[in-house]
C-alpha positions in Angstrom: -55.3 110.7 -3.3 -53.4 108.2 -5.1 -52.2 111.2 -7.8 -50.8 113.3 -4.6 -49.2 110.1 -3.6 -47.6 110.1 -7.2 -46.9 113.5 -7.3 -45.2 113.7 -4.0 -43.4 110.7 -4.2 -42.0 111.9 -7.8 -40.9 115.3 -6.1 -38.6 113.1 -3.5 -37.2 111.6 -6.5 -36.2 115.1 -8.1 -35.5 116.4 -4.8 -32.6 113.6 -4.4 -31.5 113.7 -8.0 -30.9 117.4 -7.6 -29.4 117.2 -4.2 -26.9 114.4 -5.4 -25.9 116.2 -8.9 -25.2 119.4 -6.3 -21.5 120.4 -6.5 -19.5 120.5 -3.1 -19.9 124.4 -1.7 -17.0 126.8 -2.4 -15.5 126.6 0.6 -15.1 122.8 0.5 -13.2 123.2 -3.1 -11.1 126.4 -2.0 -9.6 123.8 0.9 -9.4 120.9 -1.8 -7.5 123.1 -4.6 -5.7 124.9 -2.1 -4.6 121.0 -0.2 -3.7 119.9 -4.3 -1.6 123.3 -4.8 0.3 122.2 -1.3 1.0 119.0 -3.2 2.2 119.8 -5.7 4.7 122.0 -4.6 6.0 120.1 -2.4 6.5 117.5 -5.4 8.2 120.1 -7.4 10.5 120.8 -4.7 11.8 116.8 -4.8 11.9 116.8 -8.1 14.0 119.9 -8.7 16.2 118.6 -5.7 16.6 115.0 -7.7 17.5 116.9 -10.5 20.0 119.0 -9.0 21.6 115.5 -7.6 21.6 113.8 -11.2 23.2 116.8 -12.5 25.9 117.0 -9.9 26.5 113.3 -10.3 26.7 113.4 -13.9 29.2 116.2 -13.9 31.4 114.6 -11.1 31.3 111.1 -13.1 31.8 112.7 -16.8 35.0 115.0 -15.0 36.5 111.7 -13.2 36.4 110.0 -17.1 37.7 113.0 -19.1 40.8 113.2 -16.7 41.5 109.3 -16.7 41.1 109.0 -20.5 43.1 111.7 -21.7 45.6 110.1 -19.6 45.4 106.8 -21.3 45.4 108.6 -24.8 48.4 110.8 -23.6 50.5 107.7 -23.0 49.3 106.0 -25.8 50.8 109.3 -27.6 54.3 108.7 -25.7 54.6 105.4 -26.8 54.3 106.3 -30.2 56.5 108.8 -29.2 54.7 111.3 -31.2 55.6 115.2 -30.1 53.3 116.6 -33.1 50.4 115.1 -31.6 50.8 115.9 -27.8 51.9 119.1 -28.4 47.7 119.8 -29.1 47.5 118.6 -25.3 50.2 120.9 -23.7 48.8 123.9 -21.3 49.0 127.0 -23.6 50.3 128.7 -21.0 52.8 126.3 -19.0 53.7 124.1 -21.6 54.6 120.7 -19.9 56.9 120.4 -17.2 59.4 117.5 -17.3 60.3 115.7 -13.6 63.0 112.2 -13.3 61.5 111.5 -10.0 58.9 112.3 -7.8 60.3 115.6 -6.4 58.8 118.4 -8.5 62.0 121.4 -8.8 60.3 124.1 -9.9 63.2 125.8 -10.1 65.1 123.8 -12.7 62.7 121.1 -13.9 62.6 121.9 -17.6 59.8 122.8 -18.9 58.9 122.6 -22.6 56.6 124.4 -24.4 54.0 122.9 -27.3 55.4 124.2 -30.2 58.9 123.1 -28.5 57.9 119.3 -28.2 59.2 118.4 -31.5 62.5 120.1 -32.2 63.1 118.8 -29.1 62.8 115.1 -29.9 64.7 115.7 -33.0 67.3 117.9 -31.6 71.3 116.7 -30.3 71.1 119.2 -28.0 72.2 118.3 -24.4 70.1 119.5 -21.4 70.4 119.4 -17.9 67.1 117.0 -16.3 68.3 117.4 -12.9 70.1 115.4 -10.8 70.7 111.6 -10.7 69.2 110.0 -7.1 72.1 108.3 -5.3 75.4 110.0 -7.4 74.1 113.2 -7.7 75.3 113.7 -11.1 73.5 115.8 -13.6 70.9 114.2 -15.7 72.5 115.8 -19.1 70.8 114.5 -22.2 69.4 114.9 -25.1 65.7 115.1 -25.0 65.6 111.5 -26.7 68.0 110.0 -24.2 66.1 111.5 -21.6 62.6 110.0 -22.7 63.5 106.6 -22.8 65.3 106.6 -19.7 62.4 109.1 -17.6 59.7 109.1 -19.7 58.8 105.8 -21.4 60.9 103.8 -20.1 58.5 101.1 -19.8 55.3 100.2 -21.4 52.9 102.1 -19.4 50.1 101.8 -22.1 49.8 98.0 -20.3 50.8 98.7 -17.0 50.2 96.6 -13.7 47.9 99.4 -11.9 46.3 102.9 -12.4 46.0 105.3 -9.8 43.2 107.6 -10.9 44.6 111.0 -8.6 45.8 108.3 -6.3 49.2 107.5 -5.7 50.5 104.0 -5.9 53.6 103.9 -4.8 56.4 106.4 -3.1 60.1 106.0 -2.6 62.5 107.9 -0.3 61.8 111.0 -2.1 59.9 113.5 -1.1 56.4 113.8 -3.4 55.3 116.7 -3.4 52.8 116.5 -6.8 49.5 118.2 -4.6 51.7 121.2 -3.6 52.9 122.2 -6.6 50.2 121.2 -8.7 47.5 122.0 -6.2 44.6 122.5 -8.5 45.2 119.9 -11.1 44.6 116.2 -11.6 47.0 113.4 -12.0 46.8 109.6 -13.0 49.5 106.9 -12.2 50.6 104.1 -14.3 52.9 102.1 -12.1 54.4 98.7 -12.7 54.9 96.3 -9.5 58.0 95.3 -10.7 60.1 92.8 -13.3 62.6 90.7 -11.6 61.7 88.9 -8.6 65.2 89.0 -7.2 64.3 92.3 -6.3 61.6 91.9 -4.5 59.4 95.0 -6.0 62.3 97.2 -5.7 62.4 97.7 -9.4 59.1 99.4 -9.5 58.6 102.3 -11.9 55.9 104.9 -12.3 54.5 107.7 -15.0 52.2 110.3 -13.7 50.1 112.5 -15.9 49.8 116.0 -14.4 46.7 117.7 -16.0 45.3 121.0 -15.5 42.0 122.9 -16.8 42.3 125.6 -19.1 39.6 127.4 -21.0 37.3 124.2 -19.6 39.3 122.1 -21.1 42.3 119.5 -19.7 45.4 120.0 -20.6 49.2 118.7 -20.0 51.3 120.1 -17.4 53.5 117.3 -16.1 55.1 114.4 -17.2 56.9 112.5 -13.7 58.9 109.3 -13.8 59.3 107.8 -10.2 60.7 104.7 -9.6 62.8 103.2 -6.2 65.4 105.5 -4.4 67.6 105.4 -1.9 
């Protein structure tokens, strides 16, 4: 009696070794593999959409500091006043068009091409820049004269503020940068003013017009603006 007693109670014990140790049935791990597949989809979807964001991000960040630092290394050019070295920035294709005030003439705005930049700065040649606001008289100069009085004529390496395709300040004339350069980007280095006697009305501005070519920025406008009447 007391061997059945052992022998039974020992088959209980197998019995519920066996029965724990027994894998879930197939249908219970078809659900759970199938619930861990929905998963981790789902967490490759989020993960492909954060990417997508990061990249976008990145690209819109790394495009808003290409455009405002080749700015500040094209003025620093100008105030070196070195043609050899921003002619390797000037569009191929539209050279880089020259404007004394904010109104873009596409008609007679002279444009100069890159290989031009040079025997331009060196030439005695006189051209005419347009007209002068107020008098109406032609701007004619030689392309040196013309610089330092629409170009550099202040030191916009330190300027007061930088509009990064933002303009900072307008006069009476008519700007009209977005519909003639429509696809480009421009940065602004304005100077409040110098004299306080006239109260800010001695402002000036340089804007850098720059336009993508071959996936890569390049000069298209140089525009002096400063107070009109």
């Amino acid at each position: 009696m007391y061997k059945n007693n052992i022998i039974l109670t020992l088959g209980l014990i197998f019995m519920l070794i066996f029965s724990a140790c027994t894998p879930k049935n197939t249908e219970d791990l078809s659900k759970e593999l199938a619930s861990l597949k929905d998963e981790n989809k789902i967490l490759q979807e989020k993960i492909s959409s954060l990417e997508e964001q990061l990249n976008e991000d990145t690209n819109n960040v790394a495009g808003t500091m290409t455009s405002l630092s080749l700015a500040v290394d094209i003025v620093n050019i100008l105030k070196a006043r070195d043609m050899n070295e921003l002619k390797n920035y000037a569009h191929p294709q539209k050279g880089i068009r020259f404007s004394p005030y904010a109104y873009i003439d596409e008609t007679n705005d002279i444009i100069v091409t890159a290989n031009d930049l040079e025997p331009y700065m060196n030439s005695s040649d006189i051209y005419t820049w347009g007209s002068y606001d107020g008098s109406g008289e032609p701007i004619d100069l030689i392309f040196s004269d013309y610089y330092d009085r629409f170009v550099y004529n202040q030191d916009f390496a330190n300027p007061h503020i930088v509009g990064n395709n933002q303009i900072v300040q307008t006069g009476n004339t008519i700007n009209n940068i977005e519909e003639v350069y429509p696809n480009a980007q421009f940065v602004e280095f304005h100077f409040t003013g110098f004299d306080p006697q006239y109260t800010g009305m001695d402002w000036t501005s340089l804007r850098i017009v720059m336009e993508e070519y071959n996936s890569q920025l390049y000069i298209i406008g140089i525009i002096h603006d400063e107070w009109t009447i």
